[in-house]
LUMTIVO-512334 format. One line per 8 residues: number of its first residue (from 1); their letters; for each residue x, y, z of C-alpha. Coordinates in steps of 0.001 Angstrom, whole numbers, plus 524288, in hexadecimal, padded with zeros to 5 digits. Each point is the difference from the previous one (the first is absolute). Example, Ala and Ser with C-alpha at 12.3 -4.5 7.8 and 13.67 -1.06 7.14 Angstrom:
REM LUMTIVO-512334
1) as) 8300C,7EE6C,81E78; 8055A,80D70,7FD6C
This chain:
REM LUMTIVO-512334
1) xxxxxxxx) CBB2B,3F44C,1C2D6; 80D94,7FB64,80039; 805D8,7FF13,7F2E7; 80BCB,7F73F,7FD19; 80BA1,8032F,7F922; 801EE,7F610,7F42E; 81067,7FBC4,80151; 805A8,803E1,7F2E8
9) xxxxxxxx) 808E8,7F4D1,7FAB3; 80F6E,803FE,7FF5A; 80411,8056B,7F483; 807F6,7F6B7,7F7F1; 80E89,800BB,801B5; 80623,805C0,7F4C0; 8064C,7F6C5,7F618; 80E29,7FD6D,7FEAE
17) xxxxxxxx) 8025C,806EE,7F658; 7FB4B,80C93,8036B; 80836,7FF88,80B11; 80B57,7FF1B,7F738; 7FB42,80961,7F865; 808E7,80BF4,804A7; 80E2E,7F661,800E3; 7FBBE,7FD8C,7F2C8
25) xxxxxxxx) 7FED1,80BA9,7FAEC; 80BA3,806CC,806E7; 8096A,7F3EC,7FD0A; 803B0,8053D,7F176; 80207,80EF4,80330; 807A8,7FCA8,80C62; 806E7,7F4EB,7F7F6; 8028F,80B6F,7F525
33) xxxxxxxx) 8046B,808F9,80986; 80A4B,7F77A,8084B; 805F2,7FAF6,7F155; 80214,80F12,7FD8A; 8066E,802B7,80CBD; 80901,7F2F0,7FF68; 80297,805C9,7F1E5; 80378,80AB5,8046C
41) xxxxxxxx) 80952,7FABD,80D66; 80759,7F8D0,7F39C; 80654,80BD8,7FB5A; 80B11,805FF,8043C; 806E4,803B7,808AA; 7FA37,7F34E,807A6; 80641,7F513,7FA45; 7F40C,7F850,7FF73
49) xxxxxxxx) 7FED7,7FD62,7F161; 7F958,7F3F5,8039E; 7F421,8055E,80521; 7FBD7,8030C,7F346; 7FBFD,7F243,7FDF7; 7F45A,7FE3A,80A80; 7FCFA,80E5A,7FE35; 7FD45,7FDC9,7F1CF
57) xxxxxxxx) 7F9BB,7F276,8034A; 7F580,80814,8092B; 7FE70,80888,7F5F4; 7FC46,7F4EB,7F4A9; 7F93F,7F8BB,8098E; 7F767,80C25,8027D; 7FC2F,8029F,7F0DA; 7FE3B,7F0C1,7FD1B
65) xxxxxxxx) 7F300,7FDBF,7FBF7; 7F9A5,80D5C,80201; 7F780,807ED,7F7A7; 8063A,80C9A,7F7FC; 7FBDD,80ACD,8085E; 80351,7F8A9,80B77; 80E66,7FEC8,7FA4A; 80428,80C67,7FBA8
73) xxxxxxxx) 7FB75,80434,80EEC; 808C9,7F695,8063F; 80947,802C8,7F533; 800B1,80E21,805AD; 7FEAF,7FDA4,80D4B; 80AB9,7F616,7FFDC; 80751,809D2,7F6D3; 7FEB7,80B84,809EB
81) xxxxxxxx) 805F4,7F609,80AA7; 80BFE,7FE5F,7F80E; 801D2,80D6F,7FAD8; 7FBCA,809C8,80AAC; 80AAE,7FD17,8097B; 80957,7FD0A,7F40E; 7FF12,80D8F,7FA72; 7FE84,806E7,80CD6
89) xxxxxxxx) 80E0A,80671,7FCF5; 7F93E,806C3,7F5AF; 7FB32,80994,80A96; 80C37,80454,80628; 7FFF1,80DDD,7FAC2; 7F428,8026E,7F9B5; 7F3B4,7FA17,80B30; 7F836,7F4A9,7FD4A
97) xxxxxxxx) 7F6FB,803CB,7F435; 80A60,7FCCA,7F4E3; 8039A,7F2EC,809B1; 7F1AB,7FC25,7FED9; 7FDED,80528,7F2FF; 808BF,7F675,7F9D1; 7FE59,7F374,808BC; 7F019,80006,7FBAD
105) xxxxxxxx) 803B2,80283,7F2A7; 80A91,7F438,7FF35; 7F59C,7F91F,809FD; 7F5EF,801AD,7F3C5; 8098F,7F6FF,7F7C8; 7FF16,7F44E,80AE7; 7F1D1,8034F,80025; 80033,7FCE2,7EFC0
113) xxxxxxxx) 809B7,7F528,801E3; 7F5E5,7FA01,80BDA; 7F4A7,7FFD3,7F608; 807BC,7F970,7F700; 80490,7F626,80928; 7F229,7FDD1,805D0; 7FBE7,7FD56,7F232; 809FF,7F5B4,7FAC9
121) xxxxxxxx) 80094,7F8FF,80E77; 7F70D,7F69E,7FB5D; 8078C,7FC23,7F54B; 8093A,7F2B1,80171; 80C89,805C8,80407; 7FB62,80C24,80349; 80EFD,80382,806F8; 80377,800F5,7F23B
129) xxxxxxxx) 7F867,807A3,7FB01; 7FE28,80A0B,80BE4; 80DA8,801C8,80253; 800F9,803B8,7EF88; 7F4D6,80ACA,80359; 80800,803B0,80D2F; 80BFA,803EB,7F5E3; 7F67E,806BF,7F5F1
137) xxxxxxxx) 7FD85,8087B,80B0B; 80AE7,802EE,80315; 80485,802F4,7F189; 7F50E,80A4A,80000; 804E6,805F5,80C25; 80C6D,800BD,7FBC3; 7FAEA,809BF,7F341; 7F46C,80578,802E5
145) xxxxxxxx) 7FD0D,80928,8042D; 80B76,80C46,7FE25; 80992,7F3F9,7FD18; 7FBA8,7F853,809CE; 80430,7FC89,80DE8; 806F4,7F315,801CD; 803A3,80106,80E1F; 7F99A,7F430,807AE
153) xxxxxxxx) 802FD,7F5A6,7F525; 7FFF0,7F394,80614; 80E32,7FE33,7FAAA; 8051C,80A1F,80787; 7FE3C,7F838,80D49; 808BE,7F55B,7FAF2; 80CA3,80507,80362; 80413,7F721,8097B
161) xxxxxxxx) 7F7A8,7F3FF,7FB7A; 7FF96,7F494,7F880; 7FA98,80356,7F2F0; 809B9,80ACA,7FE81; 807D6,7F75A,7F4D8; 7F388,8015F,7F829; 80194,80EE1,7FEE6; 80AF1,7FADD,7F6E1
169) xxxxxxxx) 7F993,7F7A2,7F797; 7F374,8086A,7FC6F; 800A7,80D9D,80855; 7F798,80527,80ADF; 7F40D,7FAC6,7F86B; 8033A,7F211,7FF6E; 80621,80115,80F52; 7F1A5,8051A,8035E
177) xxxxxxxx) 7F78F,7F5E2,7F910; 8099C,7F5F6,8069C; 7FD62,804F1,80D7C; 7EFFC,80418,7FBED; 7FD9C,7F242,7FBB1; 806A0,7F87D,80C46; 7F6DB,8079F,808BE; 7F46C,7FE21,7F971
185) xxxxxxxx) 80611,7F293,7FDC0; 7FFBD,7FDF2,80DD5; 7F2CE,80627,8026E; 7F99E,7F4E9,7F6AF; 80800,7F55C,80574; 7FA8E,8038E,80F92; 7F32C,7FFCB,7F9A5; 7FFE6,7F1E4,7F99F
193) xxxxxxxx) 8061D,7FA2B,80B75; 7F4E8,805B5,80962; 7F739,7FC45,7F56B; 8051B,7F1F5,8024A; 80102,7FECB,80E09; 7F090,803C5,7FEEF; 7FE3E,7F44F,7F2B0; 80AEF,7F7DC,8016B
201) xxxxxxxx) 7FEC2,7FFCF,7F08B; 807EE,809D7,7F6CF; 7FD81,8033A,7F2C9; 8080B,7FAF3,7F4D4; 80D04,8080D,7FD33; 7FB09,80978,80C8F; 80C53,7FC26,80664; 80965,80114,7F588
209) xxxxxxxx) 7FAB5,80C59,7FBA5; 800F4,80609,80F0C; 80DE2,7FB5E,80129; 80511,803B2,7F1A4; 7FAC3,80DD4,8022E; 808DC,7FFC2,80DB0; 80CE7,7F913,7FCA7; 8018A,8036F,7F258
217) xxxxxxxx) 802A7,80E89,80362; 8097F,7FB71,80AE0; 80759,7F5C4,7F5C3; 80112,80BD4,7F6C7; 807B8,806FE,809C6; 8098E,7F5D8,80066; 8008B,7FDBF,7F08A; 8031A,80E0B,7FFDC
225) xxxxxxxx) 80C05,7FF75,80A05; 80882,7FFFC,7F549; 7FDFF,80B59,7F851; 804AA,80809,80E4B; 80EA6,801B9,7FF26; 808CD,80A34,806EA; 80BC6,7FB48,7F6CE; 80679,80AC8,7F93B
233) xxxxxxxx) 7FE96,800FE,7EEF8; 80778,80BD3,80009; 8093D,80217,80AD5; 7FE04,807B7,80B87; 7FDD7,80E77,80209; 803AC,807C3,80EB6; 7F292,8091B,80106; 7FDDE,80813,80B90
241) xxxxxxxx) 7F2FB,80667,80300; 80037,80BDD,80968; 7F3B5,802DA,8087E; 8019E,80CC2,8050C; 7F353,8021A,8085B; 7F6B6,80BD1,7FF52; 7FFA7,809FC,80A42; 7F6DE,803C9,809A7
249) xxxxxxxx) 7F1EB,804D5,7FCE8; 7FE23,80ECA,80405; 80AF7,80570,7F335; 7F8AD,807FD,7F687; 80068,7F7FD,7F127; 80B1B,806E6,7FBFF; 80828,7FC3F,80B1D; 7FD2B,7F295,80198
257) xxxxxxxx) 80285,7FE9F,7F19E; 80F24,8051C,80167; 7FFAD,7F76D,80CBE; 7FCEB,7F3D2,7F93E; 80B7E,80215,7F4F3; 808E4,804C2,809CA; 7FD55,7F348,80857; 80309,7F5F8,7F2B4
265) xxxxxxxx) 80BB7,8082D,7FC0E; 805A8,7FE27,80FDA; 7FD97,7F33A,80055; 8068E,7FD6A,7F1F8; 80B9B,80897,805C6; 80111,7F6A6,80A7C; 8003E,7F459,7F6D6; 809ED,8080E,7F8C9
273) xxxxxxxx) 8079F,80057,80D44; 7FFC5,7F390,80365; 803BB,7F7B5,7F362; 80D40,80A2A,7FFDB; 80050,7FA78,80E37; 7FFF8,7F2DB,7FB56; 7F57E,7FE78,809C2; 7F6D6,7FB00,7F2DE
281) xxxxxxxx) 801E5,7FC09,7F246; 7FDB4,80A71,7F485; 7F301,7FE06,7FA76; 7FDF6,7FE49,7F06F; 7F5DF,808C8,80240; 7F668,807B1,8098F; 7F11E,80194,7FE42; 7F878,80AE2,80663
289) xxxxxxxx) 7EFC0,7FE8B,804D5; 7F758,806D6,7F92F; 7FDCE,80C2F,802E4; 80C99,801A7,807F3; 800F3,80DC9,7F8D4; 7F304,8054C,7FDA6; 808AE,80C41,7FCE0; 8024D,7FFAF,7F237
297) xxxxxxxx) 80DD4,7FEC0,7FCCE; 7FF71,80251,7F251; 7FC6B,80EC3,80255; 80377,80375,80C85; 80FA4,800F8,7FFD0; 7FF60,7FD44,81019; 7F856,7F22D,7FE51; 80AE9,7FD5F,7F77D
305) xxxxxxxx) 80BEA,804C9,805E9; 7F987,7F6C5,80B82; 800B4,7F256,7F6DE; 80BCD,80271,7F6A6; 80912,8021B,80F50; 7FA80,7F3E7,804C1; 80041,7F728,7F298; 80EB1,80626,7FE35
313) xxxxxxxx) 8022A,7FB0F,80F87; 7FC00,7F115,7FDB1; 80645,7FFCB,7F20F; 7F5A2,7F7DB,7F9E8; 7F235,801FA,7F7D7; 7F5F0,80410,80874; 7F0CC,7FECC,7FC9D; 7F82D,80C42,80627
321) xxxxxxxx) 7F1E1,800A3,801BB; 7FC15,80D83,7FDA6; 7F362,80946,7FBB9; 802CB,80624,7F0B2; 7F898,80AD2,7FB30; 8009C,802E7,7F2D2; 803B2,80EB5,7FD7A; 7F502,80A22,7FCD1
329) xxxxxxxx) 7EFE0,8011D,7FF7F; 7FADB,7F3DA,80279; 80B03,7F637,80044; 7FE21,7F46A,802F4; 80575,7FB4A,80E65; 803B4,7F1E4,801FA; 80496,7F613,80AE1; 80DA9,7FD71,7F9ED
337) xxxxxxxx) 80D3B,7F829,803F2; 80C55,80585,7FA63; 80B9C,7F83E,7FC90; 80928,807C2,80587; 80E6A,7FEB9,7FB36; 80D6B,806BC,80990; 80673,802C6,7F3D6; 7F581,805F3,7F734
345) xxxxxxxx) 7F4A0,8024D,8081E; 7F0FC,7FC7F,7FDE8; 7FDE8,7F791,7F6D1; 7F4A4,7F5E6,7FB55; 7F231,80325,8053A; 7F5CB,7F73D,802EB; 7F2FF,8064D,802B1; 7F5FF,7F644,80809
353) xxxxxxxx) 7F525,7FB77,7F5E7; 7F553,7FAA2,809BD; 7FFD7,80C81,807EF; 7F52B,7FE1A,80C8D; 7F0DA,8057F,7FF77; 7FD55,80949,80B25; 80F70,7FFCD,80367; 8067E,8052F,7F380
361) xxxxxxxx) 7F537,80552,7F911; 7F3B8,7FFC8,800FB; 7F4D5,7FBC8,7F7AA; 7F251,80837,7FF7E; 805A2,80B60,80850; 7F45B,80889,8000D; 7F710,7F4EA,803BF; 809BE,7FA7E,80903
369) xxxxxxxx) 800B0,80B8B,80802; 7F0C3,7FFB8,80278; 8044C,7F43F,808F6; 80CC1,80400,80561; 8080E,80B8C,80000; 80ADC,7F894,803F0; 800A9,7FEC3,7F166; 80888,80B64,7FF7C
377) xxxxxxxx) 809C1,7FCB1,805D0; 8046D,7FA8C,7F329; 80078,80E0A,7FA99; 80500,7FB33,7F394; 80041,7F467,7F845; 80BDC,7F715,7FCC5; 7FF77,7FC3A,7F0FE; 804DB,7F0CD,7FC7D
385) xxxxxxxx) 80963,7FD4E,7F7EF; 8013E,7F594,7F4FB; 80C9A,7FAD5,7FF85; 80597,7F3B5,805B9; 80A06,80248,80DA3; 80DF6,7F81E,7FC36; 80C10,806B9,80380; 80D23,7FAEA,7FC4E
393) xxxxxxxx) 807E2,80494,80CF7; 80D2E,7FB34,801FE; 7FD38,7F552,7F2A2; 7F4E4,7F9B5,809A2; 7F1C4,8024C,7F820; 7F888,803A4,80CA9; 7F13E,7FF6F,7FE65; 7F63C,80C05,80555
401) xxxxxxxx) 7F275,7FD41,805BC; 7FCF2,80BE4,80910; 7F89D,7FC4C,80CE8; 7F1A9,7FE04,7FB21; 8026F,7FB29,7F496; 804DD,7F38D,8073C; 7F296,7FBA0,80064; 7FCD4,7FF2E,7F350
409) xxxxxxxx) 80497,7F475,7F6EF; 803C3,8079E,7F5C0; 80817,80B25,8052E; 80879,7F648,8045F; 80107,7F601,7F4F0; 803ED,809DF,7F6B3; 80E5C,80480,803FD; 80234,7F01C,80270
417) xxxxxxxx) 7FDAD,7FF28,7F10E; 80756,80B5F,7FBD1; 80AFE,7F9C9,80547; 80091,80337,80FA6; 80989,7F7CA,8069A; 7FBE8,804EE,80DCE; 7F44C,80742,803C2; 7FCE8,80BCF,80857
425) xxxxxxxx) 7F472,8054E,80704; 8026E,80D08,80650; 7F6E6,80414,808DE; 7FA5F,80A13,8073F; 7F746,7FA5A,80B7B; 80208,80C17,80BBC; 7F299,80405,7FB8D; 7FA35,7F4E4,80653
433) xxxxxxxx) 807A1,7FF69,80C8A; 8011A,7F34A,807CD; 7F4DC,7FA46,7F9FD; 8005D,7F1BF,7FA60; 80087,805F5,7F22E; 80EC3,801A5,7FEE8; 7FFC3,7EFAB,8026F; 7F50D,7FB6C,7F719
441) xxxxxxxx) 80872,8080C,7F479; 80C9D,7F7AF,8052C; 7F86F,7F3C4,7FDFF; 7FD01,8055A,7F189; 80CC8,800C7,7FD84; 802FA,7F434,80748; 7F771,7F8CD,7F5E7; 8033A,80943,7F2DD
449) xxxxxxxx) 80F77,7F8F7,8053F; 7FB7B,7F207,7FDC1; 7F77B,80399,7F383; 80ADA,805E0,7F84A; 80A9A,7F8C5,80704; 806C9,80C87,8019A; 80616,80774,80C7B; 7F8CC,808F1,80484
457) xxxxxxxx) 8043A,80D6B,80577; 7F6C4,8085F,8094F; 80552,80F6F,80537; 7F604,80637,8053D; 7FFAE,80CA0,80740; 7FC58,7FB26,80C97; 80076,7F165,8008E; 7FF5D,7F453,7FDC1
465) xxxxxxxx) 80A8B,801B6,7F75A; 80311,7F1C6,7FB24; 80871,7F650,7F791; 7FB4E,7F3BF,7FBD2; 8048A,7F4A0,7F8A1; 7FAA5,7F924,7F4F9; 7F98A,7F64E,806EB; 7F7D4,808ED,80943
473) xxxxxxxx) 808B2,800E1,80A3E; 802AA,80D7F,806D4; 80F1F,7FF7B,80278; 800F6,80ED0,80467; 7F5C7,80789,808B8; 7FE02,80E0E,805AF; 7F812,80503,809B9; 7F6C5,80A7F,7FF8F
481) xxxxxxxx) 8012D,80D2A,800C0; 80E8D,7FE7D,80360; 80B92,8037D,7F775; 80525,7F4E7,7F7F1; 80ACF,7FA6F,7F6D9; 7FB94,7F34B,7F9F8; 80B3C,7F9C6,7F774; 80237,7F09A,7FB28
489) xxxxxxxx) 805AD,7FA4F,7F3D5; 7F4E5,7F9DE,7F90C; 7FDD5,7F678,7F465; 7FEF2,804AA,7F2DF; 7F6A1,7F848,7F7F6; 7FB9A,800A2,7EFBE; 7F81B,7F46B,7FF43; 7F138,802F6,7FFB5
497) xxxxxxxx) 7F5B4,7F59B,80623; 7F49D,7FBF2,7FCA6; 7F969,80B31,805CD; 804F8,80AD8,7F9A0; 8003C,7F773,7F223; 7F12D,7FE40,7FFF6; 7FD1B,80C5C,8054A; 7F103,800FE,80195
505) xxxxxxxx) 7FBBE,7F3A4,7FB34; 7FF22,7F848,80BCF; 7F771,80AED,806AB; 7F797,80014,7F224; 7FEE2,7F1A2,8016F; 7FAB2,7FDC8,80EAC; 7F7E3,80C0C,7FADA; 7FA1D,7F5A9,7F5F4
513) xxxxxxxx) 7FDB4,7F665,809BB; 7F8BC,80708,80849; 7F8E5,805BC,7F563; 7FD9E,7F20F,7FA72; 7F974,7FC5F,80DCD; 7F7D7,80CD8,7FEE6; 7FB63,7FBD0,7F29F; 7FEBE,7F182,80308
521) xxxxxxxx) 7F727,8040B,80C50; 7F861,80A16,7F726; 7FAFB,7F47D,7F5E0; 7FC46,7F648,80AE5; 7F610,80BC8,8060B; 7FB51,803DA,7F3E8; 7FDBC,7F0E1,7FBE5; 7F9EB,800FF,80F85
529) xxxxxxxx) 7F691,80AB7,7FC99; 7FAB0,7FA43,7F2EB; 7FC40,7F41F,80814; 8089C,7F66D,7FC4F; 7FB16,7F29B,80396; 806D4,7F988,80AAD; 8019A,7F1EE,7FDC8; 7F4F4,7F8BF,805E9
537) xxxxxxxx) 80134,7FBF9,80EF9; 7F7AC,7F3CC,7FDF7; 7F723,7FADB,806C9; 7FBD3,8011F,80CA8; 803AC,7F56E,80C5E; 7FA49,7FEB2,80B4A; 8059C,7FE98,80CCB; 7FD17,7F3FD,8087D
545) xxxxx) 7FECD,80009,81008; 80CFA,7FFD5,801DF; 804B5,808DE,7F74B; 802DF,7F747,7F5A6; 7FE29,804CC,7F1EA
């Protein structure tokens, strides 16, 4: 008996939507990760400030609408984009756990900052009220935890861009939220004009709201144009800053310490040579990098023999960055600058406040070194100090912020408005070799220039030793690892802008608005939950044959 095979009907082809199922789902995270990256290809030293704008609208677009868990993922993700290559400089000497270490725990902020955002993205405006939540985290980053870490503010990409003048008007917070809400700006405006190519109908105010949140940043730029001035308030003052390079690796400590003093005192000698010359003016005054003697020159009569021949040679006060120990059991060591005087000697001390976690001390030691035992190569802890850097040298009230502290607001703001005329970040970057760090700090100062409307003077051991104007621009320029003399007559300036008058209001306020979004977002799904009647759709219509309702 022959038996006959029954034809089984074709499965059903799968629906649309299922096929579109996997785009779908990997459209926000890849969205999330390409903002990060374009984030991160804004900074320095590419001058390609402006690719902050689409990388931050990829990274809106990617948190619009989804649920909380889903945006503090993307939040992260698109935070680890942006900060893994930006802090890779961070592993230079000491391998790629403290590197990876710190970019999750800053990624962890985004990740807090994505929630956020996915939560008030429903909200009208929502540009507004996610880039005031994009500045909250940042404020948090920027103090917590062991002070904080504020590198990889969006501010600090602005150098060379537009919304620089606004650094002036409200500081590196309002200069964020500027450049935060045009990208989200932009993200919202792409998505009501695809929504009406698809409609052909746009909500009420959409369009006004979309383009507010876009030009208004860029017209504040432009209101703020004249708070940037490079005019002098207080004359001019001749300052010279000597780079004079680190030598090889392969010394033992104590060698490559007397190298590195011996290399600023030669290249000061030469300076000294070459103004009797008449090959260069006499400068008002020198300034040293930090660290240019990490041989303490207060106690060891060498060190100091060293300085006072080469401050005698050039005739003028001379700032030196220098290690101080404080005599006997248990004193206290500190990351000092010296203003040292040819007639009398050292002088005035500054001693950094915002010394660096895990560089200049380091917090949790025992349970630190469970992790890493490159821990010890900090085998002792710097101490900070408490007083405010202003030297008077040569009657010019120069203002101190030493190297790291140029990335916090407040390390800087507060020698402005004890009376700084000029400021100065001395620097010691040779730790980090040729890696983009010794840049993104430029761009810091770059931006700190515009905020205070001050000069700004940068020696640093190994480069990129720097002078910039008031208005941002860089008028003098080393090169790394190179010896260098760096001298200009800049602009002396007492007025104090907006900036550095409100202090940390503006950052308090955007903190408020994003905070108010939170809030405003919180009521609307609690009013959700507790079933809230929706207004009534009413009733039904049917459709006729031809689609007519």
């Amino acid at each position: 008996m022959t038996s006959v095979e029954t034809p089984q009907p074709e499965p059903p082809p799968a629906p649309a939507s299922a096929k579109r199922a996997w785009p779908a789902r990997l459209a926000g995270p890849a969205a999330a990760v390409a903002g990060g990256l374009l984030l991160y290809a804004s900074f320095p030293p590419r001058p390609l400030w402006y690719l902050a704008l689409p990388g931050l609208a990829l990274f809106g677009w990617s948190l619009r609408g989804r649920g909380l868990r889903a945006g503090f993922g993307l939040g992260t993700l698109g935070g680890l984009a942006f900060l893994l290559p930006l802090l890779v400089w961070t592993s230079v000497e000491v391998g790629s756990f403290p590197w990876l270490a710190l970019s999750v725990a800053e990624a962890l902020f985004l990740g807090l900052v994505g929630l956020g955002i996915a939560a008030v993205s429903r909200l009208p405006v929502w540009p507004l009220w996610a880039a005031g939540l994009w500045m909250a985290g940042e404020a948090a980053r920027s103090r917590f935890p062991f002070g904080g870490f504020s590198w990889g503010k969006v501010a600090f990409g602005q150098a060379d861009g537009v919304f620089l003048p606004l650094a002036a008007a409200g500081g590196t917070p309002l200069l964020g939220f500027a450049v935060v809400l045009c990208g989200f700006g932009l993200a919202e405006a792409a998505r009501r004009a695809a929504a009406y190519r698809r409609t052909r109908t746009l909500p009420r105010g959409a369009a006004t709201a979309a383009a507010v949140t876009v030009l208004a940043p860029v017209a504040g730029a432009f209101a703020a144009l004249p708070l940037v001035s490079n005019a002098p308030e207080a004359g001019t003052a001749t300052v010279a800053a000597i780079q004079g390079n680190v030598p090889r690796m392969g010394l033992d400590f104590n060698a490559q310490r007397a190298a590195v003093l011996d290399n600023h005192a030669r290249q000061t000698l030469k300076l000294a040579a070459e103004v009797k010359a008449g090959k260069r003016p006499k400068p008002d005054f020198v300034l040293w990098p930090e660290n240019s003697s990490d041989i303490d020159p207060l106690h060891d009569e060498s060190a100091r023999l060293t300085i006072d021949a080469a401050v005698k040679a050039i005739g003028a006060p001379t700032e030196i960055g220098t290690l101080v120990q404080n005599p006997g059991p248990g004193g206290k060591l500190y990351n000092t600058l010296i203003d040292w005087s040819p007639a009398s000697g050292p002088g005035a001390t500054y001693e950094k406040r915002h010394i660096q976690p895990f560089g200049e001390y380091i917090p949790l030691r025992s349970l630190a070194e469970k992790f890493s035992k490159d821990v010890n190569l900090v085998g002792e802890d710097f101490s900070p100090g408490h007083k405010v850097g202003v030297f008077t040298m040569a009657g010019t009230r120069v203002g101190f912020a030493t190297c790291y502290e140029a990335a916090f607001d407040n390390d800087v703001r507060d020698p402005v408005e004890a009376g700084a005329e000029l400021l100065a970040v001395p620097s010691n970057n040779a730790t980090f070799d040729r890696s983009e760090m010794t840049y993104q700090q430029l761009a810091m100062d770059q931006v700190r220039a515009v905020e205070h409307s001050r000069s700004v003077v940068v020696p640093t051991t190994s480069g990129v030793s720097a002078i910039i104007r008031p208005d941002g621009t860089i008028v003098r320029r080393s090169g790394m690892f190179a010896p260098a003399i760096l001298e200009d007559e800049v602009p002396l300036r007492t007025s104090l802008t907006p900036a550095t008058r409100l202090g940390t209001a503006p950052e308090w306020l955007l903190v408020a608005v994003g905070a108010a979004g939170a809030a405003w977002s919180t009521v609307r799904a609690v009013r959700a939950r507790r079933g809230t009647p929706a207004p009534h759709p009413g009733p039904a219509r049917k459709v006729g044959q031809h689609g007519n309702t």
